[in-house]
N, C-alpha and C positions, 0 to 999 in steps of 0.2 A: 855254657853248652857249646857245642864244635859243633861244626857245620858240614855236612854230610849230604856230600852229592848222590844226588839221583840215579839208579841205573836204570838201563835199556833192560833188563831181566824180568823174563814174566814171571808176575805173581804164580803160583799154583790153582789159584781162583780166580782167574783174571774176568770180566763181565762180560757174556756173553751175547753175540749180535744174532738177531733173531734173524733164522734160514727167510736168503731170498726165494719171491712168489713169481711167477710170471708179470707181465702186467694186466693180462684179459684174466688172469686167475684173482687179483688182487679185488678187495670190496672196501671201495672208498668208505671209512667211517666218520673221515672227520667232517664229511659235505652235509649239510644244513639241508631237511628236508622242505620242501618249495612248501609256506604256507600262504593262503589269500590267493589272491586273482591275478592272473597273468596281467601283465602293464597293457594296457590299453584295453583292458574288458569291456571297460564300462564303453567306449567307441565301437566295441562287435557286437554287428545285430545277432550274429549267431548265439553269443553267448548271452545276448539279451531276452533271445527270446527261448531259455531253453531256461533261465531264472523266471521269467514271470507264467503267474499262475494264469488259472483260466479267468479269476474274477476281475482281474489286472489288466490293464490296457498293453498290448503289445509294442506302441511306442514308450512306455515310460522310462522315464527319464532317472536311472538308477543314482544318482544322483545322489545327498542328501543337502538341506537345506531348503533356503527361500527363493522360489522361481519368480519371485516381483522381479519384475524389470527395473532394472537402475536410470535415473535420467543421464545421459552423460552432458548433456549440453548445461550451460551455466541459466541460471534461470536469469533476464534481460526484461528490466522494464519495460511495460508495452506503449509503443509512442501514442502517445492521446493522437485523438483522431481529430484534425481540424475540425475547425468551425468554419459551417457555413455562412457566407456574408452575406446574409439577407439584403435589399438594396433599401437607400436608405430612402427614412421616411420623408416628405417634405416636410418644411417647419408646421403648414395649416395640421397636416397629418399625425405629427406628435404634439402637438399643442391640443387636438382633440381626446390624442389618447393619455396624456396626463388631467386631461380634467376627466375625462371615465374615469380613472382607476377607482377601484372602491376600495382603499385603503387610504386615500389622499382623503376622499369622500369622509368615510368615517373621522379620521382622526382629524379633519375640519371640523365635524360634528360634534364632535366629543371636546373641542374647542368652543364651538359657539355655546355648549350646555354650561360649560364653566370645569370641566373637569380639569384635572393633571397628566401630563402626557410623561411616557417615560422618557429618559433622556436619549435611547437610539430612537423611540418615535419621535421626540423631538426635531432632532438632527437629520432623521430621514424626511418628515415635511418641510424643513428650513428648503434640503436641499431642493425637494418636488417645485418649491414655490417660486425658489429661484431661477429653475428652469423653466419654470411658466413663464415669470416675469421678463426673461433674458428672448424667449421666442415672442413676447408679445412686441420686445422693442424691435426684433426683426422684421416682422408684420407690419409694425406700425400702429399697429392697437393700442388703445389707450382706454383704463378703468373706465368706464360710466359712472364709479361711485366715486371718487377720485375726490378729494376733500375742495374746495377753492381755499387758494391762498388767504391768511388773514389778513384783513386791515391792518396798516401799518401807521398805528397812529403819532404824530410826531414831539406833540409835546409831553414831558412829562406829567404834568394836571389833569393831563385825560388818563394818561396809564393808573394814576392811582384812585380818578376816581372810579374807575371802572373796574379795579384792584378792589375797594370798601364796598362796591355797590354787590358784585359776587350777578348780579341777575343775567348777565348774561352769559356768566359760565354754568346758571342751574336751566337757561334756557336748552343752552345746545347741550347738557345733560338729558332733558326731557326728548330733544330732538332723536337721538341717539336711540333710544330706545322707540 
C-alpha cells in the first residue's frame, strides 16, 4: 500500500467547536459540590453552638472518640523513702529487749518441752542466742548456770574405772533434771 500524505482540506463535516459563552454567562459543571464542614468547624463556637441541641451541653466537644487523658510523662520508680535511724540502743538496752522477745521466748519453750524446731526457726534462735551471748561478753556478764570445769583426772586407771562404774554419769543424769 503507498503512502499518502495528508492535506490541509476541510473535511465537508469537519467537528464542530461549541459557540463561545461570556465568562459571567458560563456555569462551572465540572466543580465538585462542597460536602461536610468547612476546615476548622469543629474549632468555631459559632458553628458549635448552632449544631448542638438544647439537651446537649454547649461546650461539647464535637469531637469523636476517647477524652481519657493520656499520661505523657514516662512512668519513674518512686524513690523509697529513707529510713529513719532510730539512735541506737545501748548493749544493757538490747540485751533486754532480746530476752523479751516472745518468739525467742517461745521457741526456747518449745525447746525445753522437747519439741522439733523448724529449720528457719532453728537458724533464726542460733542467731538471737548469739547476739545474747556476744552482748553478755560486752557487759561482762557471765551465765550463773555456767557448767564448772570437769576434773581432770590424770591417770588412766581412774578414767576407766569410772568409765565401768557408769555412777557418776547416772549421778549428774539425775542432777540434770
Amino acid at each position: 500500500m503507498s503512502r499518502s500524505k495528508k492535506t490541509r482540506k476541510n473535511n465537508q463535516n469537519p467537528p464542530q467547536l461549541k459557540t463561545r459563552t461570556k465568562k459571567q454567562e458560563r456555569v462551572l459543571s465540572g466543580k465538585k459540590q462542597d460536602s461536610g464542614n468547612k476546615s476548622g468547624s469543629r474549632h468555631n463556637e459559632s458553628m458549635i453552638q448552632t449544631h448542638a441541641s438544647g439537651n446537649q451541653q454547649k461546650n461539647m466537644d464535637p469531637r469523636h472518640g476517647s477524652k481519657k487523658p493520656i499520661q505523657l510523662e514516662l512512668k519513674t520508680e518512686k524513690p523509697t523513702p529513707k529510713k529513719v535511724k532510730s539512735p541506737k540502743l545501748s548493749d544493757e538496752d538490747a540485751l533486754l529487749k532480746l530476752e523479751e522477745d516472745p518468739r525467742l521466748n517461745s521457741l526456747l519453750d518449745m525447746l525445753e518441752e522437747g519439741k522439733n524446731l523448724t529449720a528457719d526457726d532453728q537458724k533464726w534462735l542460733n542467731q538471737q542466742l548469739t547476739k545474747v551471748e556476744q552482748l553478755m561478753d560486752k557487759l561482762g556478764i557471765t551465765d550463773e548456770e555456767e557448767m564448772p570445769a570437769p576434773k581432770v583426772k590424770s591417770t588412766d586407771d581412774d578414767l576407766f574405772d569410772q568409765f565401768e562404774s557408769g555412777a557418776d554419769l547416772l549421778k549428774e543424769y539425775q542432777q540434770k533434771d
